[in-house]
C-alpha positions in Angstrom: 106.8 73.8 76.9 105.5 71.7 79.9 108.5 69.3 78.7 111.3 71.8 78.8 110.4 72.9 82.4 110.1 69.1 83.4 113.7 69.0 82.5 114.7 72.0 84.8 112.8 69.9 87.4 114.8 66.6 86.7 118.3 68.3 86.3 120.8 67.2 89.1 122.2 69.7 91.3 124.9 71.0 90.0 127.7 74.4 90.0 124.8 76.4 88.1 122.6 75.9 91.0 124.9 76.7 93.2 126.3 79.9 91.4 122.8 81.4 91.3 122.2 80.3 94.7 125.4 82.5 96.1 125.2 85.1 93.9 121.7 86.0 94.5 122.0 85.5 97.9 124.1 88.1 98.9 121.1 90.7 97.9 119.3 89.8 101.1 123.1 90.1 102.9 123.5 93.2 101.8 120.3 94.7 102.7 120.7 93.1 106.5 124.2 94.8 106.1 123.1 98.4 105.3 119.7 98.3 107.8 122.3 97.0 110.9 124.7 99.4 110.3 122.3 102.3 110.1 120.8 100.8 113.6 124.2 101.1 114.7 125.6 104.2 113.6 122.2 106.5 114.2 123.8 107.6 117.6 126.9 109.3 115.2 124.2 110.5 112.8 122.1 111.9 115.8 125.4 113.4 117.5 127.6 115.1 114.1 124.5 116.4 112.3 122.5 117.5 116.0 119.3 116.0 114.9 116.2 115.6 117.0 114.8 112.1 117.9 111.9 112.4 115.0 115.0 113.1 112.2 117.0 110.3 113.2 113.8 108.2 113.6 113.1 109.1 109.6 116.5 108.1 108.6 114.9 104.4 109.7 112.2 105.1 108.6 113.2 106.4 105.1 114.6 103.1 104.3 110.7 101.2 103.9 110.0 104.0 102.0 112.7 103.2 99.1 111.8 99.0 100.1 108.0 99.7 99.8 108.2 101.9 96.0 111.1 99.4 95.0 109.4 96.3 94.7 106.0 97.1 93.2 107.5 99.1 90.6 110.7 97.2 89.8 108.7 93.9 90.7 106.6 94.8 87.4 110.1 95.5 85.6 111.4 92.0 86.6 107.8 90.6 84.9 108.3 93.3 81.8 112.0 93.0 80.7 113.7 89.9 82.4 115.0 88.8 85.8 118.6 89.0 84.6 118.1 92.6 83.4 116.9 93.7 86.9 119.2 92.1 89.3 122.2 93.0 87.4 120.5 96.9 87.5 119.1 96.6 91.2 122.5 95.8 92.5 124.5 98.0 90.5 122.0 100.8 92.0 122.3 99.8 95.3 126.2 99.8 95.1 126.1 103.0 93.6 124.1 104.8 96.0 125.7 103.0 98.8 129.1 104.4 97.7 127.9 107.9 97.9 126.1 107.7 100.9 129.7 107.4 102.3 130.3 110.5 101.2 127.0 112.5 102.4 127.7 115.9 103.8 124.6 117.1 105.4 121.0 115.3 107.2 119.5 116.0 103.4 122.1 114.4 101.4 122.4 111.7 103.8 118.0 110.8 103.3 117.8 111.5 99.5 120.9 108.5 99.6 119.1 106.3 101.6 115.5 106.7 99.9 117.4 105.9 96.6 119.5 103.0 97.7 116.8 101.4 99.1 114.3 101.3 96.1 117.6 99.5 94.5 117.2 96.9 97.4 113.7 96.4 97.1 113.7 96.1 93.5 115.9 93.2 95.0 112.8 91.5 96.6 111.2 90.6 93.4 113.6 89.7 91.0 115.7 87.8 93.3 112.9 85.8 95.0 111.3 85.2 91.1 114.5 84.1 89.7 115.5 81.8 92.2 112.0 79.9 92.2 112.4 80.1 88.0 115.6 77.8 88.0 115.4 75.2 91.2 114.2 71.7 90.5 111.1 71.4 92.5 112.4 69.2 95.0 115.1 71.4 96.3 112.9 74.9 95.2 111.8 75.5 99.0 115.3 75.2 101.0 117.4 77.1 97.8 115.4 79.9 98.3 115.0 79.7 102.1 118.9 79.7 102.0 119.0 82.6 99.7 117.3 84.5 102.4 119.3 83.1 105.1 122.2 85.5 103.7 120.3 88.2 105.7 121.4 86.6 108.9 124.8 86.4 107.4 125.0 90.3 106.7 123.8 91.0 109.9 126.4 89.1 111.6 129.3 90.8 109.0 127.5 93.9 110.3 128.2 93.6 113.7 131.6 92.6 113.1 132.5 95.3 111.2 130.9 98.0 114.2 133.2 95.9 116.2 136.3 95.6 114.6 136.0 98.7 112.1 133.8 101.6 113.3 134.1 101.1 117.0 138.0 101.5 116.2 137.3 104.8 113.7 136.9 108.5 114.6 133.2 108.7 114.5 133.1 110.4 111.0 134.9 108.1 109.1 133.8 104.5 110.6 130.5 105.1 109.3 131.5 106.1 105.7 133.8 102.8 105.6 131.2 100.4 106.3 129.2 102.0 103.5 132.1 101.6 101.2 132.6 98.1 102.7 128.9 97.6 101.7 129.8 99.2 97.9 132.8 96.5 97.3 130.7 93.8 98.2 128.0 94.9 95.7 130.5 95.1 92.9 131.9 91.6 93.7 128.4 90.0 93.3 127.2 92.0 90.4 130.3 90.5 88.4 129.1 87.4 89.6 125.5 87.9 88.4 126.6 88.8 84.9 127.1 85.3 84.3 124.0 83.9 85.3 121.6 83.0 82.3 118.3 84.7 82.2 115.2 83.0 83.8 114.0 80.2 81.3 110.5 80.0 82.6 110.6 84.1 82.0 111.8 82.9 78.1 108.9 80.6 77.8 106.2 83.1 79.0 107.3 85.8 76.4 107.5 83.5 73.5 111.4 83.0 73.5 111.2 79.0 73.3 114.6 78.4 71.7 116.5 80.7 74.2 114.8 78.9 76.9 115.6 75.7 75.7 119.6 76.6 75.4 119.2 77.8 79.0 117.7 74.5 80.5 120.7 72.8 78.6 123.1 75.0 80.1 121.6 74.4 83.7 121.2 70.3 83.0 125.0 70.5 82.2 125.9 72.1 84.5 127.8 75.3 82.8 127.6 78.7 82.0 127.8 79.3 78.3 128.4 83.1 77.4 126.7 82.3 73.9 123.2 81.4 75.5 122.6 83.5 78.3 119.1 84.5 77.5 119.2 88.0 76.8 116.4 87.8 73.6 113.7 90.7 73.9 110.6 89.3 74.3 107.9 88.3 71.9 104.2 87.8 72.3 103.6 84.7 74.2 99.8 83.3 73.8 99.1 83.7 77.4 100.2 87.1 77.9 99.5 90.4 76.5 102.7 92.2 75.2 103.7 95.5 76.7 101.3 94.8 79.8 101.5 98.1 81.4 102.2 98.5 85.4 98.4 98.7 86.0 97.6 95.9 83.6 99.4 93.6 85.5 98.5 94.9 88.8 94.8 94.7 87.8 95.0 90.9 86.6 96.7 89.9 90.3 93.2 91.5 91.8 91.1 90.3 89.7 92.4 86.3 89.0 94.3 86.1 92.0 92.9 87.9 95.1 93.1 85.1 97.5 96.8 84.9 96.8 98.1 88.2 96.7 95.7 88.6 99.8 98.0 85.5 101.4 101.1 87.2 100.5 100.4 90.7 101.7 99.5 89.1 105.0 102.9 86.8 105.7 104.7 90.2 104.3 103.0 92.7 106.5 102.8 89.8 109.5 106.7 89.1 109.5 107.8 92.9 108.6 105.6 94.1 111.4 106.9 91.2 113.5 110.5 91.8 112.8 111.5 95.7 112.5 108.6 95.8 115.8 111.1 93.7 117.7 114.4 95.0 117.1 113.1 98.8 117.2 111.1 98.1 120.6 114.4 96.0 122.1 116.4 98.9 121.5 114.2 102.1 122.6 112.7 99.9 125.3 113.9 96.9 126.3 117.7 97.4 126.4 117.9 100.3 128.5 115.5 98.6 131.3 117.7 96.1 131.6 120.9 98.5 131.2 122.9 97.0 128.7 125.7 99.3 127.5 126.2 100.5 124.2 129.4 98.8 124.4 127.8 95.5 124.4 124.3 96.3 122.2 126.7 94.9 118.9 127.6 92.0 120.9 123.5 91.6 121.8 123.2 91.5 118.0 125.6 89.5 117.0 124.4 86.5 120.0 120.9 87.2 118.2 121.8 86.5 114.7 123.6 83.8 115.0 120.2 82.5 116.5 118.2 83.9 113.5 120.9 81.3 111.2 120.1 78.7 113.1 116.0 79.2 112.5 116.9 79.8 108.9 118.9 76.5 108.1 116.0 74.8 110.3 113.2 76.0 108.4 115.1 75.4 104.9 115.4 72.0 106.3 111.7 71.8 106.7 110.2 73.9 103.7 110.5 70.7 101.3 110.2 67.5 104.2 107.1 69.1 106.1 105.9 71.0 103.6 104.9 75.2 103.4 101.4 74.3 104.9 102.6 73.3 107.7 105.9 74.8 108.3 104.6 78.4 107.8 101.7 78.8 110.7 104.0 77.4 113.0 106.9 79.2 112.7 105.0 82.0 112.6 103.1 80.9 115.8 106.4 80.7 117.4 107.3 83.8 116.7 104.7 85.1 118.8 105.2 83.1 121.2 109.0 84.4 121.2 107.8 87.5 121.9 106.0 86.4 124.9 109.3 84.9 126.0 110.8 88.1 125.7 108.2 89.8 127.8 108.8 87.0 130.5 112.7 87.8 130.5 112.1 91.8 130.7 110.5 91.2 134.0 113.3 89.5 135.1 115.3 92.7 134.9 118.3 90.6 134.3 119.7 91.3 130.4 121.5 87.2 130.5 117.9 86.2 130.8 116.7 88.9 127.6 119.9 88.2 125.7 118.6 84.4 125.6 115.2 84.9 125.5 116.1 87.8 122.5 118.4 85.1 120.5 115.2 82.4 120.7 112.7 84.8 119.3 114.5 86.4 116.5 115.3 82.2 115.8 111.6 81.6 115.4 111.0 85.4 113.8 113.8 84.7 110.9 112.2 81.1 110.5 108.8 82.8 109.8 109.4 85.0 107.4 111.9 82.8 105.7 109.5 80.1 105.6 107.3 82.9 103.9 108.9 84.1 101.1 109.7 80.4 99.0 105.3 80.2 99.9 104.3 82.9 98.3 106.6 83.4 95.9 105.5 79.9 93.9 102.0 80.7 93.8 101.9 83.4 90.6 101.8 82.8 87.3 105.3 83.2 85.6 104.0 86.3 83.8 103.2 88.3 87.5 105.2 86.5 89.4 107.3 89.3 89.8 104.8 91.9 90.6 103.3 90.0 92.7 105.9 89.3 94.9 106.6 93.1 94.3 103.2 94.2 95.7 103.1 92.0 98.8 106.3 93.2 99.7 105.3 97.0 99.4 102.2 96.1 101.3 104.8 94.2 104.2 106.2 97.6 104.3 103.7 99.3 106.2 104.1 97.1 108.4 107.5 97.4 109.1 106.9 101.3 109.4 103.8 101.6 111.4 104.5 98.8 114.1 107.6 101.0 115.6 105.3 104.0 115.7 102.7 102.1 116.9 104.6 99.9 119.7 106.0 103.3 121.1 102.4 104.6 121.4 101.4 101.4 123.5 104.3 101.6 125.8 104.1 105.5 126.5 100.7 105.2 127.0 100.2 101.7 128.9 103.3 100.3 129.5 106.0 97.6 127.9 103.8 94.8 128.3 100.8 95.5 126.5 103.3 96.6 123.9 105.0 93.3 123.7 101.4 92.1 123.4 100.8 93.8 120.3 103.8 92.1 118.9 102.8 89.2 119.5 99.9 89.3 118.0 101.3 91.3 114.4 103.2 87.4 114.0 99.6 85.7 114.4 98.1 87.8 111.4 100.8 85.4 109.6 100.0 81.9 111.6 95.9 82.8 111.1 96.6 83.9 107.1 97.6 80.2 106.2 94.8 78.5 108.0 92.7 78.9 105.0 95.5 77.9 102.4 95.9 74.7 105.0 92.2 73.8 103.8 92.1 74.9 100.2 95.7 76.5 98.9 98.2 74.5 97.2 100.9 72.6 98.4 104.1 73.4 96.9 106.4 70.9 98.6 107.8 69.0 95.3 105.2 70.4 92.6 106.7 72.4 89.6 106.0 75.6 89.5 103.4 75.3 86.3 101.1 73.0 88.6 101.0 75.7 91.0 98.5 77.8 89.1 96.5 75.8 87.2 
């Protein structure tokens, strides 16, 4: 078996790669999509249905609901039936539900919409993040899946074009429902993409389907898809893993083998998700209207902003297999704080040039961090959990990202925007402090196949 996967690891880049790489990718663009336009069109929502601050606050909120019961439960899916199975099935539920949350008629349509097409967008988390670490040589295995998740910057920016170019230029009830449609055609393009790409071979392996595996390596070391040997066996009993593990089952064996890395994982999630949602909800309640920017301009703020999250994606893929995660990890995670103190520097300034460029450096070193965190702790579970264990850290990240809004407000009613800014600092030094120990006695997975990585 050790063999087969040594060939995945010696195979030349080729189209496969690149197929998977593209096709996957646009997962993480389509949730950055659907959360910016959401940020953008909550004003419409707030004005057409006159809701008060705390329902328009929930239809944010609502979203790491879906995220959070997503990937832990689909996350144990991805483990139980296949990787192919799930993100053909995630995406087709997100573009479902995105398609008729174009059409919602009321406040309660419009949250049982989002709550559902955002479990499809978690389930995303796992399977993609799984999948992608399944099929790239170890050599290339940290910047493929760093730029898989640098199509989130990419989504944001299409997001902000579109408020520009589409729904600025809309009555008010129908820009909104043609960006979600916009969001639906671009979920259909990629899932016909996706149906092509071969179920994960390391997946095969685990659940005893050696001969599908091996005709999905060939596939990938030459460089084709073959509609004949896609992987799509059930599984059989593999020696190292019990059949029909049940949710719990494979929850309780992450606890109990691997505590010290789901523990790792949880922490860069909640870290960066705390980190992350904290600064773009406290920049808009807060920041942006002491330093009076117009509405006019806020999708022009973004847009400045993402294309300085690309830039600290591209660099940290760049880094991920030349540094090394031990490294690369704490520090762009240190930087992210230290963003944030930038930030607080530039509010005092009163001048929003001075924010707008202090804004665009931080979310550069906050989209390095948590793209330098996924590809980490996504290599460091067994085949057979990998899955749910991504699944779980993300669902644990996603208390993050919906208490540190609540919690920020609190701090800045109560004591002002500084001590806020404070506090969100330190949520990205939970992340810096997490891999100090893993520095000392985790694993290094710049370069090492994925089997070495849990022995």
């Amino acid at each position: 078996m050790n063999l087969l996967f040594a060939r995945l690891d010696r195979a030349s880049w080729n189209k496969v790669h690149t197929a998977i790489t593209i096709a996957l990718g646009v997962g993480w663009l389509l949730d950055a999509f659907e959360v910016t336009i959401v940020n953008n069109v909550i004003g419409v929502f707030r004005d057409q249905w006159h809701l008060s601050n705390l329902q328009a606050s929930w239809v944010l909120s609502i979203w790491f609901v879906g995220i959070m019961f997503g990937a832990y439960v689909f996350g144990y899916l991805a483990d139980r039936f296949g990787r192919k199975r799930l993100f053909v099935v995630t995406l087709a539920m997100y573009g479902t539900f995105t398609f008729l949350t174009a059409f919602a008629w009321n406040y309660p349509s419009l949250m049982v919409l989002r709550l559902l097409t955002a479990i499809g967008v978690g389930a995303e988390y796992a399977a993609i993040n799984a999948a992608i670490s399944e099929f790239i040589p170890a050599r290339h295995r940290g910047k493929t899946n760093a730029t898989v998740m640098n199509f989130w910057s990419l989504g944001a920016i299409l997001a902000a074009l579109v408020t520009l170019f589409l729904i600025n230029r809309l009555p008010p009830d129908v820009g909104w429902r043609a960006a979600f449609g916009f969001g639906a055609l671009i979920a259909l393009c990629a899932g016909l993409a996706r149906r092509y790409i071969p179920e994960s071979p390391r997946w095969l392996a685990a659940h005893g389907n050696l001969n599908e595996a091996s005709a999905v390596v060939e596939q990938v070391e030459q460089g084709r898809f073959d509609s004949r040997a896609r992987g799509n066996g059930r599984p059989r009993q593999a020696a190292n893993t019990p059949d029909r593990a049940t949710f719990w089952m494979q929850t309780r064996e992450l606890i109990e083998r691997y505590p010290w890395r789901l523990a790792l994982g949880s922490l860069l999630d909640f870290s960066e998700a705390a980190g992350y949602y904290g600064l773009f909800a406290f920049l808009a309640l807060f920041i942006l209207p002491a330093v009076h920017v117009s509405t006019h301009f806020v999708p022009w703020f973004y847009l400045i902003g993402n294309v300085g999250a690309l830039l600290g994606g591209v660099t940290v893929a760049l880094l991920l297999d030349r540094a090394g995660r031990k490294l690369t990890v704490p520090i762009a995670y240190a930087l992210a704080a230290a963003g944030v103190l930038l930030m607080a520097a530039a509010t005092q300034t009163h001048d929003w040039r001075w924010v707008l460029a202090a804004f665009t450096l931080a979310n550069l070193f906050a989209t390095g961090s948590w793209i330098s965190a996924y590809p980490t702790f996504s290599e460091i579970f067994p085949t057979h959990l990998r899955s749910t264990g991504i699944g779980l850290s993300v669902a644990v990240g996603r208390l993050g990202a919906f208490g540190a809004p609540l919690a920020l407000t609190a701090v800045a009613t109560h004591f002002g925007m500084m001590p806020a800014l404070m506090l969100l600092a330190s949520f990205w030094l939970i992340g810096a402090l997490a891999m100090v120990p893993w520095y000392f006695r985790g694993v290094e997975g710049k370069g090492v196949p994925l089997e070495a990585m849990c022995r």
